[in-house]
Structures are given as C-alpha cells and as structure tokens.
N, C-alpha and C positions, 0 to 999 in steps of 0.2 A: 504494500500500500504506500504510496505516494504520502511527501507531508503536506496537508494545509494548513491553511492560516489557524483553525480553531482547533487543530488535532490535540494541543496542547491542554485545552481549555473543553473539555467536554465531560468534564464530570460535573453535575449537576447541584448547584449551593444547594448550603441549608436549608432545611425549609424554616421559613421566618426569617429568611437573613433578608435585611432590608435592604433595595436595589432603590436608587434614583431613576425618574424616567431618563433620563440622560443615560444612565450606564444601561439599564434597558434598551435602549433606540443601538447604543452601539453596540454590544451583544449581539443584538438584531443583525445590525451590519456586517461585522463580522462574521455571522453564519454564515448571510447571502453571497458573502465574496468568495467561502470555503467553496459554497456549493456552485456560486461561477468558475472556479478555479477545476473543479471536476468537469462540468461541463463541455470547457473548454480543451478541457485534455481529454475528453472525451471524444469531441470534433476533429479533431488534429489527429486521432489513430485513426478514428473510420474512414479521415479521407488518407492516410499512409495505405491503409490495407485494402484499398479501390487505385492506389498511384500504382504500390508494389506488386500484390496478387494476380497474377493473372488468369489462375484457376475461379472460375465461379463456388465449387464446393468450397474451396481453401477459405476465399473471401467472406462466404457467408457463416464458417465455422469463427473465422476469428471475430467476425461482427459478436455474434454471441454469446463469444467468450467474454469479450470487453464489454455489450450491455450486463452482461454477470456482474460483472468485476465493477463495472460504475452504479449498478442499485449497490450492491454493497459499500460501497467506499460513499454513499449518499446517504446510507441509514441512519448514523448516526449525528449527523447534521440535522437531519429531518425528525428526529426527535426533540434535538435541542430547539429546536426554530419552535416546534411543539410547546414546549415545556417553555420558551420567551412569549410567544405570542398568547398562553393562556395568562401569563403574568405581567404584560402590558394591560390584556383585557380585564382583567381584575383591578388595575390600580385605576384601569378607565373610569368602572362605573363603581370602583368606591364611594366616590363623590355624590354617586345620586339617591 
C-alpha cells in the first residue's frame, strides 16, 4: 500500500474529545486529498496498462487487480470521512 497524506492519522479520537469546526473542516480536507491522491494513482495505472498491455485478457486482468487494490487502499479513508462528517453534523445542529 502506497503512503497518503492521512495514512498516519487514521485512528479514530476519543470519543468526547473536543474538535473545533476548524480542525473538523480540515480533517475533512485532509481525507478528501488522501482519497484524491488514490484516485489519481488510480488513473495513471489504468491508462499505463491500456499504453503497455497489448493482450486484451492481460489488460483486463490487471484492471481488476488494481480496482481491488484501490477499494481497498479507499476503505479506510471512507470510514474516517464517515466518522468526520457525522461529527460536523452533530456540532451542526447542536445549536438548534
């Protein structure tokens, strides 16, 4: 697995630890650029393995390998995103 930006930072605070909307929004941000950072290396094989491949089976075996390989290396981003945006939404409508 590849390093991203949040690969560090994925283990999930206390519960009741107090977060400012600031360091929520950037938490936030932080996920979304892990999970563009997969993306994009995501992009960048499928079109290596359509430049290099020139077996049809070959190419569609490796596509599959790497959409494998990119849910996986995305799961754990998509939890955290999970587990930021229910605790955005919470501080939302405390107020009301």
């Amino acid at each position: 697995m590849h390093y991203h930006a949040l690969a560090h930072r994925l283990n999930r605070p206390e519960e009741g630890a107090f977060w400012s909307p600031d360091s929520l929004l950037r938490e936030i941000q932080v996920t979304l650029a892990a999970l563009a950072d997969i993306e994009l290396e995501y992009e960048r094989n499928c079109e290596r393995i359509e430049r290099l491949c020139p077996c049809e089976e070959t190419r569609t075996r490796l596509r599959m390998e790497r959409s494998r390989r990119r849910s996986c290396e995305r799961e754990p981003y998509l939890r955290k995103l999970d587990g930021l945006q229910g605790r955005l939404r919470a501080h939302l409508t405390s107020g009301l």
